[in-house]
Each structure stands twice: as structure tokens, then as C-alpha cells.
C-alpha positions as CSV (number, residue, x, y, z in Angstrom):
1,X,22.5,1.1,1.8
2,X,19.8,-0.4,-0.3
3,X,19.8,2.0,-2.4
4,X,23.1,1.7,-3.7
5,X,22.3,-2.1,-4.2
6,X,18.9,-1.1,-6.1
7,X,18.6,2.0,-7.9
8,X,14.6,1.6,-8.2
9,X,14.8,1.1,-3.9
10,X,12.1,3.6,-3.2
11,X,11.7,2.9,0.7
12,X,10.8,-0.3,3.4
13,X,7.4,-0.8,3.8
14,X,6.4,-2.3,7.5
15,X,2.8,-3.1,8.4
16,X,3.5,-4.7,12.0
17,X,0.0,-5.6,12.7
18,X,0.3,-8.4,9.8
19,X,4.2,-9.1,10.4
20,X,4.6,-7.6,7.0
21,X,8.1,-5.8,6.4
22,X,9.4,-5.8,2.4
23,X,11.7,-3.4,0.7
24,X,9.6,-1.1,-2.1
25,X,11.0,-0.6,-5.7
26,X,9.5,2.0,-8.2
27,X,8.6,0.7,-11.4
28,X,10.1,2.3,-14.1
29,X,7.8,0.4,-16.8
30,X,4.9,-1.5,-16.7
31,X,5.1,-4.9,-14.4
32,X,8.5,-4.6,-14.2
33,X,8.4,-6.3,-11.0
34,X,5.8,-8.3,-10.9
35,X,7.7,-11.7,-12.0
36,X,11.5,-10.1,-10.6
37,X,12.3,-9.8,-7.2
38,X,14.2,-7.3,-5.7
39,X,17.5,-9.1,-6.1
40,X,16.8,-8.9,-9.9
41,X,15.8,-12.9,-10.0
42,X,12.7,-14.3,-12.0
43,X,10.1,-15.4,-9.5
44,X,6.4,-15.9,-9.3
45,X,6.1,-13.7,-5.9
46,X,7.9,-10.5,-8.0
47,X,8.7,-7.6,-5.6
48,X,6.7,-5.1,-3.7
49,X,6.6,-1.7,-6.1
50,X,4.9,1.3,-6.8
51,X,3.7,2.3,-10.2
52,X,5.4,4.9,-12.3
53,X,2.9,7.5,-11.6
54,X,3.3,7.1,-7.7
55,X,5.3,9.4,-5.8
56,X,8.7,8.0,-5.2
57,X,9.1,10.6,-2.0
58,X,5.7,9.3,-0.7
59,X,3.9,13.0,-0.9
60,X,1.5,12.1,-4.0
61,X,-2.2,12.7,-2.7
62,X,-2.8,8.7,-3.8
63,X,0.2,6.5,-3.8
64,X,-0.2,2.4,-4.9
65,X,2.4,0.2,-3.4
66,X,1.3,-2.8,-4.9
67,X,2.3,-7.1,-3.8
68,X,1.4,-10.7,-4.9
69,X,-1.2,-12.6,-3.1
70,X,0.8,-15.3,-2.4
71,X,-0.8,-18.6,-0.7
72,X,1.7,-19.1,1.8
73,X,1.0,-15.4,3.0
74,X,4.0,-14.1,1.5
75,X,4.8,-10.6,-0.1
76,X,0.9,-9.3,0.1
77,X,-1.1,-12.6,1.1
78,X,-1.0,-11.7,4.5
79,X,-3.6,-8.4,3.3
80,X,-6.8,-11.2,3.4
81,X,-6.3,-11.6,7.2
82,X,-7.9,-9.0,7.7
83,X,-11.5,-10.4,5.8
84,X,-11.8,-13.6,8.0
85,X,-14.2,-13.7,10.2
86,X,-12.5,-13.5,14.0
87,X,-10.0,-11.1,12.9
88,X,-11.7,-7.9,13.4
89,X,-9.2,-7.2,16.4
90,X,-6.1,-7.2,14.5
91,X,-6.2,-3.7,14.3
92,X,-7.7,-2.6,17.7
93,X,-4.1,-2.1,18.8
94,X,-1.9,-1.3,15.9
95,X,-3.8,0.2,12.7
96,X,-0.5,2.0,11.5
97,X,1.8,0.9,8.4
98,X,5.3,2.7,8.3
99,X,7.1,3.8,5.5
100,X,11.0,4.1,6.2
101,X,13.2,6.1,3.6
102,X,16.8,7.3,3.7
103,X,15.2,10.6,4.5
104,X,12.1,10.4,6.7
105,X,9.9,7.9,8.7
106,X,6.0,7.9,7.9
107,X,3.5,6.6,9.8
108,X,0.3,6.2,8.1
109,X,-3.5,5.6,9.7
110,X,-5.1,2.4,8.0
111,X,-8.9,3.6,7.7
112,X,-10.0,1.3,5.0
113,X,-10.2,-1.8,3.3
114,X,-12.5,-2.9,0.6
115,X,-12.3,-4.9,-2.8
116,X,-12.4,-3.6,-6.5
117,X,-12.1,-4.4,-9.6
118,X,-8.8,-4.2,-11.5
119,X,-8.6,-0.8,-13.6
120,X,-11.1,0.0,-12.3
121,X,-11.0,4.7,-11.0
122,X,-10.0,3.5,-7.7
123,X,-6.5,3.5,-9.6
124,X,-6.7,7.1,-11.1
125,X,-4.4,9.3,-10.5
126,X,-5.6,12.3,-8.1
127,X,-4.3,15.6,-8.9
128,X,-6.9,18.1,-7.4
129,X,-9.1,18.6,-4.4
130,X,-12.4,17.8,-6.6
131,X,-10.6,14.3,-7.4
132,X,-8.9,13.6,-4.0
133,X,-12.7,14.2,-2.4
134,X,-14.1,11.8,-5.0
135,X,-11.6,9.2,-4.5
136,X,-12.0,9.3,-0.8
137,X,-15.7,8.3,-1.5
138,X,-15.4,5.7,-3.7
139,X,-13.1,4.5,-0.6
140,X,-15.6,4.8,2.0
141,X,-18.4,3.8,-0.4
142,X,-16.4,0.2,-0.3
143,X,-14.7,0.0,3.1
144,X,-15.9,-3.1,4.9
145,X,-13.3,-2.4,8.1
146,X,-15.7,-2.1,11.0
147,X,-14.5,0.7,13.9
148,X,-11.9,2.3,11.7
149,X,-10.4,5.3,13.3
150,X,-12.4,8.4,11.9
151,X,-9.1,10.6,10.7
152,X,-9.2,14.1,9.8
153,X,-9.5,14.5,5.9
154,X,-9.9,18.5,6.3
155,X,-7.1,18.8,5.6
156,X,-6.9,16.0,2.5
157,X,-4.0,14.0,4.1
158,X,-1.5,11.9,1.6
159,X,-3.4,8.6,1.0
160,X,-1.3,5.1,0.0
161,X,-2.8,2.2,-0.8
162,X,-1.2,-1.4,-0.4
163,X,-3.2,-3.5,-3.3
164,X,-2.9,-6.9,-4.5
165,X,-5.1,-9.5,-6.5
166,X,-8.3,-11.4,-5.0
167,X,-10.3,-14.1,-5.4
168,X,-9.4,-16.6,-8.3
169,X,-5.7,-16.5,-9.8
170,X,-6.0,-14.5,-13.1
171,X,-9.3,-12.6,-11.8
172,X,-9.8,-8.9,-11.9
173,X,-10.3,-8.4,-8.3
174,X,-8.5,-6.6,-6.5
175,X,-8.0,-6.0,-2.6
176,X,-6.4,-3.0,-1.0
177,X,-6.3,-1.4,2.4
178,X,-5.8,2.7,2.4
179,X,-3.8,4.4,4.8
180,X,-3.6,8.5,5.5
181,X,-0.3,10.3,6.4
182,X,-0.7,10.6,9.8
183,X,2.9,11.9,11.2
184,X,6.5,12.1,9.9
185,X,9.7,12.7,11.2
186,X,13.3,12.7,9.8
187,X,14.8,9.2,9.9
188,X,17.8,9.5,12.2
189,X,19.4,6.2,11.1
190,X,20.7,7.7,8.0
């Protein structure tokens, strides 16, 4: 249904852990969405989106899905919840982020979250096992989430990554919490 509204509709992203639940558009250039929302109207929170390079189906080895961090915890400023101090539990019981497409459900495992500087490799595309092992390091080499469930990356597991900006408004930090494909199923709603 959304996707005959919105032809960039790429899936609904739910994190229910942070009462976080957005439509996703893919970008077809470059900050398309960050000032447009997903009706198509100028606005300073934008739209939640992927980049170009990420994989519309969800199956890239290292997909961004990428949000505003807005003040009133809108579109992605819920994300720095998770930093405060006294908030360690909020994912004792739910560390899962869904995906919902016409097609399929995904649930994904949130293992990490960390800071990192805009542009900087955390971004770069990951084609082969040699580059998927190396960006999985540079994730654990940053994650500050304490008793993160220990997933199985034998197998190198689909990674996305929910990032948005940190710190002082125009600064190049970034904060992003990483997620592996842990199960999906056919979405029976369709």
C-alpha cells in the first residue's frame, strides 16, 4: 500500500525497545531525504532512508538506514537513549529491530553501538569476506554496549546499521547501532 503512495518505499523499520516505528525510503541521490519527508514536504526532521548503495531487499552484507537526531526524540533521536547512564537495561528484554517489507519480515540482533566519525570506513561498502571481517572489527573495536548478545558471525550474517548525527549540530560525529540478520519469514499480511 505504501508503496504505491511512494515509489522510493523500501520497507517499515520498527525498533520496539525505543518505541521507534518509521517508514524507510531509498535514496535515489544524494540527501534526497534528508530535508523531505516521506510525504514529499520540506522539513528539518527529512525521512528515514537508505543510501543508494544499500540493498533495497535488505540482503547487502552492510546496509545504512540512516535518521535525524532530532531533540524532541523524533525520527532517530531516540538512538542516544541508549548512552545515558541508567539505561543499560533497555535491551535486557528486547535487543531486536524489525524490518517489515511487502515480501518478508526480518528480525535483526542489535550487538553494537558505538560513535564514529562521519565518512569515516565504517561507511564503506562491503563486498567480500576479507571486508565484511574487517568491518565487523572496526564494530567491535568501538562498541560501548555492555552484555551484548554474542551472535554467530560464522557464518557472516547480513549487518544494518541505523546511523544518525552526534554531538554538536553540524559536527562530524556520528552514532549508530548495528544489528545482524538473525531470522526471516514471509510477511503474510501482503
Amino acid at each position: 500500500a505504501l508503496k504505491s503512495r511512494k515509489k522510493d518505499f523500501v520497507g517499515w523499520l520498527s525498533f520496539p525497545a525505543l518505541d521507534l516505528s518509521y517508514p524507510v525510503c531509498q535514496e535515489k541521490k544524494v540527501d534526497q531525504y534528508l530535508y523531505v519527508t516521506f510525504d514529499g514536504k520540506k522539513n528539518s526532521s527529512g525521512c528515514i532512508f537508505m543510501d543508494k548503495e544499500s540493498s533495497a531487499t535488505f540482503d547487502g552484507r552492510s546496509d545504512f538506514i540512516f535518521g535525524h537526531n532530532m531533540r524532541n526524540l523524533s525520527m532517530f533521536g531516540s538512538l542516544k537513549t541508549l548512552l545515558r547512564k541508567g539505561n543499560e537495561h533497555l535491551l535486557e528484554k528486547n535487543h531486536y529491530l524489525y524490518i517489515y517489507t511487502e515480501e518478508k519480515v526480518i528480525r535483526y540482533e542489535i550487538f553494537a553501538y558505538y560513535n564514529a566519525k562521519a565518512g569515516s570506513s565504517i561507511y564503506s561498502l562491503v563486498k567480500t569476506d576479507e571486508q565484511y571481517d574487517a568491518f565487523l572489527k572496526m564494530i567491535e573495536q568501538r562498541n560501548v554496549y555492555k552484555n551484548h548478545p554474542t551472535g554467530d558471525f560464522g557464518q557472516r550474517p547480513e549487518i544494518l546499521t541505523l546511523s544518525t548525527c552526534f554531538g554538536k549540530a553540524g559536527g562530524d560525529t556520528r552514532f549508530l547501532v548495528s544489528a545482524y540478520k538473525q531470522k526471516e519469514w514471509q510477511n503474510q499480511s501482503k
